[in-house]
C-alpha positions in Angstrom: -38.6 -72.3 4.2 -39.1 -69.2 5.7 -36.8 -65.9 4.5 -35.1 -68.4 2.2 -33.1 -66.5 -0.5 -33.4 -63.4 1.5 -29.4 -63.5 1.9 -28.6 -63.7 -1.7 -30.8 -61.0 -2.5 -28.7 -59.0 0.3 -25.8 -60.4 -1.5 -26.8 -59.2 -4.9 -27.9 -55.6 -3.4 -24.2 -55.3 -2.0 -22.5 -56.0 -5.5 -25.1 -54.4 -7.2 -24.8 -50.8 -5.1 -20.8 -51.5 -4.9 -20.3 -51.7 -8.6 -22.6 -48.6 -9.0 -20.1 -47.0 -6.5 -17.4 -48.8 -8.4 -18.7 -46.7 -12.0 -19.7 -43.6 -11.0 -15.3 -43.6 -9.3 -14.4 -44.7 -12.7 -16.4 -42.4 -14.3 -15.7 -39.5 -12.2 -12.0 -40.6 -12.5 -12.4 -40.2 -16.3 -14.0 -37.0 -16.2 -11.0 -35.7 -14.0 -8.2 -37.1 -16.5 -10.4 -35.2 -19.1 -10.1 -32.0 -17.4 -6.9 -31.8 -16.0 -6.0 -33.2 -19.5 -7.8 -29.6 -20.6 -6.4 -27.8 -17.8 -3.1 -28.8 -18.5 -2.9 -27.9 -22.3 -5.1 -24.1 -21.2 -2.1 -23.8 -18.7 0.9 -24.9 -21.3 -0.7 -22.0 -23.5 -1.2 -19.6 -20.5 1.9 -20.0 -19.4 3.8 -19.5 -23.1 1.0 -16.4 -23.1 2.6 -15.1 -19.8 6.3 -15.9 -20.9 5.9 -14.0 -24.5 4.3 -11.0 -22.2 7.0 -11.1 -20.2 9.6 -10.7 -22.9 7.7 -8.1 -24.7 7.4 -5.7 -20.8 10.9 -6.3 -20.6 11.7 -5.1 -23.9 9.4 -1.9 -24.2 10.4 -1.2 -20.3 13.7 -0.8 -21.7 16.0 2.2 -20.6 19.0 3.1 -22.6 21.9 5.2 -21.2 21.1 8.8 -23.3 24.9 9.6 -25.5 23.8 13.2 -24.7 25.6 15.8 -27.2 27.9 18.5 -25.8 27.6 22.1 -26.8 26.2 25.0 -26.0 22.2 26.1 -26.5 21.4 22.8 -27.5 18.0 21.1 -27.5 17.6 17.3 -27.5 15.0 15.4 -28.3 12.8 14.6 -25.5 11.4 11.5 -26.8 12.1 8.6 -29.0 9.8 8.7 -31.9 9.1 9.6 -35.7 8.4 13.3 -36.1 4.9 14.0 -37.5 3.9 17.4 -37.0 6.1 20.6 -37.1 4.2 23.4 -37.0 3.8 26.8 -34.9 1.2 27.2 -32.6 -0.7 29.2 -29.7 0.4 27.6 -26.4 -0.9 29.8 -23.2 -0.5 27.4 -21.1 3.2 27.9 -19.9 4.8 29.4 -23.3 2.8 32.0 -23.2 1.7 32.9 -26.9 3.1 31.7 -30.4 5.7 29.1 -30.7 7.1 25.8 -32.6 5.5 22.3 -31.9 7.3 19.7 -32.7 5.1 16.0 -32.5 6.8 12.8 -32.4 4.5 9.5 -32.4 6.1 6.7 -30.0 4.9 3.4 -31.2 4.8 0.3 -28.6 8.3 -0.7 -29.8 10.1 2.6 -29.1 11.9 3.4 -25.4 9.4 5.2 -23.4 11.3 6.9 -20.9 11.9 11.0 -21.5 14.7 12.9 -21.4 15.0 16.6 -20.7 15.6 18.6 -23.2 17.5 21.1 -22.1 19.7 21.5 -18.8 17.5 23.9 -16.4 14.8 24.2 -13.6 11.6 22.3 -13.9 9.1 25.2 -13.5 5.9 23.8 -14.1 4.2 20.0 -14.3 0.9 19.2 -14.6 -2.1 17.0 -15.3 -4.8 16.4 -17.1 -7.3 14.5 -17.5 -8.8 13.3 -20.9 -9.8 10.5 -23.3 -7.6 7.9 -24.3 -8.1 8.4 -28.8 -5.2 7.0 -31.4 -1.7 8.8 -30.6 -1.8 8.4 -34.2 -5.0 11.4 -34.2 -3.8 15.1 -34.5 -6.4 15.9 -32.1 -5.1 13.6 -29.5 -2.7 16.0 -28.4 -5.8 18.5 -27.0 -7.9 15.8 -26.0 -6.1 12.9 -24.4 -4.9 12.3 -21.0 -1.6 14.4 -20.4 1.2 15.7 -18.9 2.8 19.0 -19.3 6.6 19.9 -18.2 7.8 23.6 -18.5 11.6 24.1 -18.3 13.4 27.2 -18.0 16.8 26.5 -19.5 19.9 28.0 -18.1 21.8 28.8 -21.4 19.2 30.5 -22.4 17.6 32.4 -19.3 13.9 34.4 -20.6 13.2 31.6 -22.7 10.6 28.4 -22.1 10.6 25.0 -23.6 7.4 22.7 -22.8 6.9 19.0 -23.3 3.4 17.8 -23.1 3.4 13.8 -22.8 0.2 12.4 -24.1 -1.9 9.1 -23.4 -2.8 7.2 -26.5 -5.2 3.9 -27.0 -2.6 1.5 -24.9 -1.0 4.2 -22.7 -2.9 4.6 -19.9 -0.5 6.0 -17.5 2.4 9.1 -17.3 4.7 9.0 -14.6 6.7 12.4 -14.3 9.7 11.7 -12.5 10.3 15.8 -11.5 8.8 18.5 -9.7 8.7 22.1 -10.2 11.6 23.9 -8.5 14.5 20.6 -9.5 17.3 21.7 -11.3 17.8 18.8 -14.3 20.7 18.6 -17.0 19.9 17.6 -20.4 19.8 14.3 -21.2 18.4 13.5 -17.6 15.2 11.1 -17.3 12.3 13.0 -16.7 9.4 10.6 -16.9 7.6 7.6 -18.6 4.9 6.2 -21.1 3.8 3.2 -20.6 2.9 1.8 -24.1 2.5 4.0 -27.4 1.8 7.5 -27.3 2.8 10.9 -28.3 5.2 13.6 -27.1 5.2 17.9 -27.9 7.9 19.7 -27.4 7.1 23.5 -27.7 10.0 25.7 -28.6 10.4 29.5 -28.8 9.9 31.0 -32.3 13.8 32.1 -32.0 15.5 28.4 -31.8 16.2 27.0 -35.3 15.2 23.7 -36.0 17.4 21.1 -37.1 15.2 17.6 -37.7 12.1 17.2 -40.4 9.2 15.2 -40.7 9.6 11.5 -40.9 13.0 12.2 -39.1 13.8 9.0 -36.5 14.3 10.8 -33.1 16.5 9.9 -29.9 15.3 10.7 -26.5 18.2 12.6 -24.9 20.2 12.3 -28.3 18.8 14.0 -31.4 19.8 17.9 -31.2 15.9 19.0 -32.5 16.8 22.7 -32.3 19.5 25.2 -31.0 18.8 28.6 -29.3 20.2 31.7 -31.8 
């Protein structure tokens, strides 16, 4: 007979093209639970990535109240770091000629926010622009990114103190919390560091130093020197 088994083979064509339709769901299905398998372990990991981050910012972020010593012609540390480099120096920037440097590296674990280290007018801040080398390098101090605070402390009026605030590998950013003209005591916050780096403080030859090298330093704490 005419169109005989016509049907069936319409028949057949509907399961066949159903179960194809049937596989690739199933397969794509499988595929899915494969991925959002992955995609679920990458975000378990990215999320106890983000968590650990987020600890570690809240700890280095950290900003301790400063025990600031009385007394007079004190000079505090102005950072919290491991002195490195005491040494005089030519500074015509703001001290105008020879004085002492004292260098303190800040690693990522120390508190990065600076104190003043002295109670007086903020009479210069500035700054500039460099590379971003080791805080660890002696030459980071002239070449890296920086910023430069001159004080002119009231106990000792004729006298400047500078801190110069240096960018290292990690620190990529200064934030100087003053402007010249502010009257600051010491012990005040004056700026921050984000990640490790490298402060100067630049002293005149007069005041008599009372840390080392190696010494462990206090931002806003540690009397570094006293004016004679």
């Amino acid at each position: 007979m005419k169109h005989s088994g016509k049907a069936r083979l319409a028949c057949f064509k509907i399961i066949f093209w159903t179960f194809v339709a049937l596989a690739i769901i199933l397969a794509t299905g499988a595929v899915a639970y494969f991925v959002g398998a992955v995609i679920l372990k990458i975000a378990a990991g990215l999320c106890m990535v983000w968590a650990l981050f987020a600890i570690f910012t809240l700890y280095f972020f950290r900003d301790p109240d400063a025990k600031v010593p009385s007394g007079a012609n004190l000079i505090v540390s102005p950072g919290h770091g491991k002195v490195d480099v005491i040494d005089e120096v030519d500074e015509p920037e703001f001290m105008g000629g020879r004085c002492q440097r004292v260098s303190m590296f800040l690693s990522v674990i120390d508190v990065h926010v600076q104190n003043a280290p002295v109670s007086g007018e903020i009479a210069y801040v500035k700054h500039r622009e460099g590379q971003f080398l080791a805080a660890t390098r002696a030459d980071s101090a002239e070449l890296n990114e920086a910023v430069y605070i001159g004080f002119l402390p009231v106990e000792k009026p004729g006298e400047k103190l500078g801190v110069r605030l240096i960018a290292g590998v990690l620190a990529r950013r200064i934030l100087p919390w003053v402007e010249p003209g502010e009257k600051v005591p010491r012990g005040e916050r004056i700026s921050l560091i984000q990640f490790g780096s490298r402060a100067d403080i630049y002293l005149p030859r007069s005041a008599k130093l009372k840390i080392k090298l190696g010494d462990k330093l206090v931002g806003g704490e540690t009397v570094v020197a006293v004016f004679e």
